[in-house]
C-alpha angles and dihedrals in degrees: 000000000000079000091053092053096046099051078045092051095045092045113117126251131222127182112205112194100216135041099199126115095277090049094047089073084061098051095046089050096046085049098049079051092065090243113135101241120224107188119191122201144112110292097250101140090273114169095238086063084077113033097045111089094235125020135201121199091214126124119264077227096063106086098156088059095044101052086055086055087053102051081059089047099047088201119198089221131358112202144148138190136216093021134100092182092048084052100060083059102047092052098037086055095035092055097043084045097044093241128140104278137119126277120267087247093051077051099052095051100044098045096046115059099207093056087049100049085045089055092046088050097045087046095038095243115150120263138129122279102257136169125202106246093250096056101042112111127189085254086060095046105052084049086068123076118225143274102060140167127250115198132146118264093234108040140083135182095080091288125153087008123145133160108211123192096198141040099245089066091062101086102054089038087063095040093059094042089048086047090060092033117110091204095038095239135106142209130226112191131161114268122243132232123227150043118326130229134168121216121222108196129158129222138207130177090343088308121126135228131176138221131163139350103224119205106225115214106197133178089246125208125054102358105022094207117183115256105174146343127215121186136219095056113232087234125132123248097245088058092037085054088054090046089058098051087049089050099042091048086051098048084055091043086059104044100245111174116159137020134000131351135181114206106195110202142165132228125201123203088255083065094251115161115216122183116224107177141319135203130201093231136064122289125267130230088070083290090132097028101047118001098060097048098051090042108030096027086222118130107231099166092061097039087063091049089047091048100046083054091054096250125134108259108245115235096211124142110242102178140001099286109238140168106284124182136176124211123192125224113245107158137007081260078073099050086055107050088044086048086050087054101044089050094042090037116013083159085074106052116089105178132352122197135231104269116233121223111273093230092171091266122157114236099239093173143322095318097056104052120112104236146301143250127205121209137186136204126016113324130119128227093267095058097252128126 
């Protein structure tokens, strides 16, 4: 029994900030990796309030009580994926607690849109013109070209975001990004032409690794709500090289020390780069969790806990790298034609998600979606090789 209590006492300890499906990646794997896992959320009937050794029912928001939690915790690493608000909170608590994060500027710059497309203009990387939407004046505007984008300065997950074509769509375009905006302020910013992509690299100790280039599939005009995500990117190795160079310089521009990050970028067919955004955690859409795993073999998952603990990610190869995509439910059209590929070919499903009711809702952005499906190899949506 003395034995028991000591291998309990010496076991490591890891705060997620965080207890919903994403998350809940991050607190199995922390768990098969013999770490006690402390999740912090609202108590909503999320599935990490169950399969993380301890739960609080506090607000990911709540830094100042959670931190209070921590000094009793004493965590070896606090960490979270997917999430830019879950992120304020792991590096203001890594740095009071003297634990591997980012600095609260990297934060800053990384969580709020306008201060990240000011540090890309002062160090030349490539990103959209853009103006804040208090400082926007009618001189401003007539020197961008429509159509632009509105979003809110503070979110992610597609929400607030409109494109608009003509000036008389501005105001209520500001007004829904500022609705959804922590900080009550939005962000118009010329829209980019292109495919999309989004970029998965680690850190460690302000050295860069990457990992996968990521296709992005959207619901295009106005809202631009993810679909779907395959890995790896049909893209050649000379732009992939470029690609490499843009993102790396960003990651410096911003600061970007230690863990995950998501670069999201455009390419036109002239081969411009443009920088979207970026964010200092792990993508979200089960694209860090999950899609770099099953197409790269590399353990993502366990290269951000190992890093968040100060330790150096391991590069080995944990499974046969192979073409993994997620697709979102949208419609009960969705279900069917997943339900028809699980039944023809059940070797190709990964996960399937929990489906959500289909109360009639409309999908406004990432949240709202009813659910997702992972596959792997080379099989289209339809089921068909």
């Amino acid at each position: 029994m003395d034995q028991k209590r000591e291998k309990r006492k010496m076991k490591k300890k890891l705060v997620i900030i965080g207890a919903n499906d994403f998350q809940n990646q991050l607190i199995l794997k922390a768990k098969e990796k013999g770490f006690e896992t402390y999740a912090f959320a609202w108590r909503d009937g999320a599935v990490g309030e169950k399969t993380a050794d301890h739960f609080y029912p506090i607000s990911i928001v709540e830094k100042e009580q959670i931190l209070e939690e921590c000094r009793k915790i004493k965590p070896d690493g606090i960490i979270s994926i997917a999430s830019d608000l879950a992120m304020i909170t792991v590096n203001y608590i890594a740095e009071q607690l003297g634990l591997v994060g980012n600095g609260m500027e990297c934060t800053l710059l990384t969580t709020n849109k306008y201060y990240m497309r000011k540090a890309f203009a002062k160090n030349g990387d490539p990103s959209p013109k853009n103006y804040c939407s208090d400082e926007l004046t009618e001189e401003l505007l007539q020197g961008m070209q429509f159509p632009l984008i509105v979003k809110p300065v503070d979110r992610s997950g597609s929400r607030g975001i409109t494109k608009i074509h003509h000036e008389d769509e501005l105001k209520e375009a500001i007004r829904v990004a500022t609705e959804v905006s922590f900080d009550k302020k939005a962000m118009i910013e010329e829209f980019v032409e292109g495919t999309e992509y989004s970029v998965e690299y680690i850190s460690y100790k302000g050295k860069h690794r990457f990992l996968a280039m990521t296709l992005k599939y959207t619901t295009g005009d106005p809202n631009y709500i993810e679909t779907g995500h395959v890995e790896p990117a049909p893209i050649d190795e000379k732009m992939l090289s470029r690609v490499k160079d843009v993102v790396e310089k960003a990651l410096c521009t911003l600061k970007v020390q230690n863990g995950a990050s998501h670069s999201e970028v455009k390419i036109d067919d002239e081969g411009n780069i443009k920088i979207i955004e970026i964010g200092a955690r792990m993508g979200g859409d089960c694209i860090g969790s999950d899609l770099v795993r099953l197409s790269t073999g590399y353990d993502f998952v366990d290269m951000v806990i190992d890093v968040a603990c100060g330790i150096q990610p391991s590069f080995e190869k944990v499974c046969v790298p192979q073409r993994a995509r997620i697709d979102f439910i949208f419609s009960t059209e969705d279900v069917e034609k997943f339900r028809k590929l699980e039944q023809k070919y059940p070797e190709c499903i990964y996960r399937m998600s929990d489906i959500e009711p289909f109360d009639g809702h409309k999908v406004v952005d990432s949240s709202t979606r009813y659910g997702y499906v992972i596959t792997t190899g080379e099989w289209d949506i339809q089921g068909e090789e």
